[in-house]
C-alpha positions as CSV (number, residue, x, y, z in Angstrom):
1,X,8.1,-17.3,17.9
2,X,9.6,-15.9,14.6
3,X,6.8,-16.5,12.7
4,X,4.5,-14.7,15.3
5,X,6.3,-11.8,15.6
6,X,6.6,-11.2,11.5
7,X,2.7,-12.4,11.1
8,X,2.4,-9.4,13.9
9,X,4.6,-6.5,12.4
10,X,3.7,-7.9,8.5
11,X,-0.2,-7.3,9.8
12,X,0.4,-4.0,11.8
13,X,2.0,-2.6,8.7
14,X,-0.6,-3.2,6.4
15,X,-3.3,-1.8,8.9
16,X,-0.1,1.1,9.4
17,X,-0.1,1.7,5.6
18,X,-4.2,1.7,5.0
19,X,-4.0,4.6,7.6
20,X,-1.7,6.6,5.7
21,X,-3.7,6.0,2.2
22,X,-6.9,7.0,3.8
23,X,-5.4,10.2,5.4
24,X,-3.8,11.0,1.7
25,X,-7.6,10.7,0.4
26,X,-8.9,13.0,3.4
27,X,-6.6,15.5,3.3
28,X,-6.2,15.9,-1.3
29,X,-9.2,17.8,-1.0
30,X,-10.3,21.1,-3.0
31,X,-9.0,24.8,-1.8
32,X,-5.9,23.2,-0.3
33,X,-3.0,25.3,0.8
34,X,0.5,25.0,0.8
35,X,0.8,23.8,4.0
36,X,-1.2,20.9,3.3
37,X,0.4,20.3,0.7
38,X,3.7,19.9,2.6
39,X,1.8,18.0,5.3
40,X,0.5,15.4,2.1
41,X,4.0,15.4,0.9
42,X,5.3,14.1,4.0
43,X,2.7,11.7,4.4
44,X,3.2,10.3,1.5
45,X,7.1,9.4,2.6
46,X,5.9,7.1,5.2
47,X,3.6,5.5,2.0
48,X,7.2,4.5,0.6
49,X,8.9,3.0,3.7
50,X,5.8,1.3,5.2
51,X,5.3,0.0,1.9
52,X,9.2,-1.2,1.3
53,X,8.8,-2.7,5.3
54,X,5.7,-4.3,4.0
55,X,7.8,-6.1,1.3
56,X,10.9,-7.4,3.4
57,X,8.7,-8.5,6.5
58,X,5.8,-10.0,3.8
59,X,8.9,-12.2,2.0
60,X,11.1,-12.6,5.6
61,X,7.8,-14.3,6.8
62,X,6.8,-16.2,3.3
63,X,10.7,-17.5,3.2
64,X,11.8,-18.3,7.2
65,X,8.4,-18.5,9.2
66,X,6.0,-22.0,9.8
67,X,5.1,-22.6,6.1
68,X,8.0,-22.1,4.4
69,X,8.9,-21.0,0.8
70,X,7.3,-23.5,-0.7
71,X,4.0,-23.4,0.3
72,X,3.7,-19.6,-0.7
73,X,5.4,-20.2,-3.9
74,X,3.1,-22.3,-5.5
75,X,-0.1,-20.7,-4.1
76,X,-2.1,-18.5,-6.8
77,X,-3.8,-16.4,-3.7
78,X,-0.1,-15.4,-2.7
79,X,0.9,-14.2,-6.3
80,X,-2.4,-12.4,-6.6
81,X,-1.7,-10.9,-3.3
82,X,1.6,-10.1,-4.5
83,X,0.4,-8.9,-7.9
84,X,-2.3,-6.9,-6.6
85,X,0.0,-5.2,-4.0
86,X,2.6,-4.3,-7.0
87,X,-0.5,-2.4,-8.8
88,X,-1.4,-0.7,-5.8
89,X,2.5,0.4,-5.8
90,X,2.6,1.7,-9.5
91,X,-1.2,3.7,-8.6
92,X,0.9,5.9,-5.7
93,X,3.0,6.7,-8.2
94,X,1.2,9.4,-10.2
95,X,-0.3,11.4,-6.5
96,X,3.4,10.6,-4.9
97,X,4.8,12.7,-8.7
98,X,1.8,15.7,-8.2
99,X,2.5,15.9,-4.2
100,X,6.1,16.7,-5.8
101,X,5.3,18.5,-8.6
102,X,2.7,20.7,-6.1
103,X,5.2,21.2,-3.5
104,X,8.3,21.9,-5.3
105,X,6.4,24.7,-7.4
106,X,4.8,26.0,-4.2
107,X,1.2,26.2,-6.0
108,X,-1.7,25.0,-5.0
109,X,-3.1,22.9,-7.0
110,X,-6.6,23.0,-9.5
111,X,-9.6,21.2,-8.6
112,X,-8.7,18.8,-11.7
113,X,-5.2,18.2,-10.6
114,X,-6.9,17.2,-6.8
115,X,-10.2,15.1,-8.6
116,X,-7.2,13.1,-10.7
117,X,-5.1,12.7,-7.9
118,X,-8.5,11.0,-5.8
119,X,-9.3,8.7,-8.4
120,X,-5.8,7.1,-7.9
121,X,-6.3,7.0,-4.2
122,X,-9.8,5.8,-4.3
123,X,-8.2,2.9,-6.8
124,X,-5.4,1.9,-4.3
125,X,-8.2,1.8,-1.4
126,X,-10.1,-0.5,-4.2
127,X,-7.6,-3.1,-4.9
128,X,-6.5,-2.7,-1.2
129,X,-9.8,-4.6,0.0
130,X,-8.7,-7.2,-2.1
131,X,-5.3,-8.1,0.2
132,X,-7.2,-9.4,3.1
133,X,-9.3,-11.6,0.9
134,X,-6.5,-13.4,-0.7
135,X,-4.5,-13.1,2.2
136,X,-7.5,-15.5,3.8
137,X,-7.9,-17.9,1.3
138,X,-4.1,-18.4,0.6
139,X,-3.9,-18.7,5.0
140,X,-6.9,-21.5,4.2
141,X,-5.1,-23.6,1.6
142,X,-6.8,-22.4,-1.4
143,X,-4.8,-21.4,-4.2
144,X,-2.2,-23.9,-4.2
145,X,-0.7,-25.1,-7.5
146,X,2.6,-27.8,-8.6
């Protein structure tokens, strides 16, 4: 039953998270106002502890649910997943530091500030796609290694 449960709060998570990356990219528009910029702000909070949930539910399940440690740790499709999950983290980064920056100094901000910001989001969506895939072929047996 454990491993149930974390496969179903590990999954609802992710899909939780993709929400709040896709409503980052629909609302860092041009001709935003400060309240939108707030509203971003606090959006992008939830970013951080869905993503930090993500990590203690992903390992909780990798470490105590039906395949155990080792079969995660020597899969390459579970590092990759792991790897590709860590980029995604350090590409928030730079919006999560302008969302700040835009807030704190209560501007709005240029159209270059808002096209930069995208490209990051449109990144993290673009490795995002990748998580399913090596989540599938790591849940098939391919991968493993040692």
């Amino acid at each position: 039953m454990l491993d149930l449960v974390l496969a179903i709060d590990h999954h609802l998570l992710i899909f939780a998270l993709f929400g709040v990356l896709v409503a980052e990219l629909i609302l860092v528009r041009r001709g935003m106002d400060l309240a939108t910029v707030a509203q971003i702000a606090k959006i992008d909070l939830w970013y951080g502890v869905l993503a930090g949930l993500i990590i203690i539910v992903g390992f909780a399940r990798a470490i105590y649910a039906a395949k155990g440690w080792d079969y995660y740790a020597h899969n390459a499709f579970f590092w990759a997943k792991i790897g590709t999950f860590a980029a995604i983290g350090l590409l928030s980064l730079p919006p999560t530091f302008a969302y700040i920056r835009w807030r704190g100094a209560k501007v709005t901000p240029s159209d270059a500030q808002v096209s930069g910001t995208r490209l990051y989001l449109w990144l993290e969506v673009g490795l995002f796609v990748l998580l399913p895939v090596f989540a599938a072929a790591m849940a098939r047996g391919y991968g493993e290694f040692g």
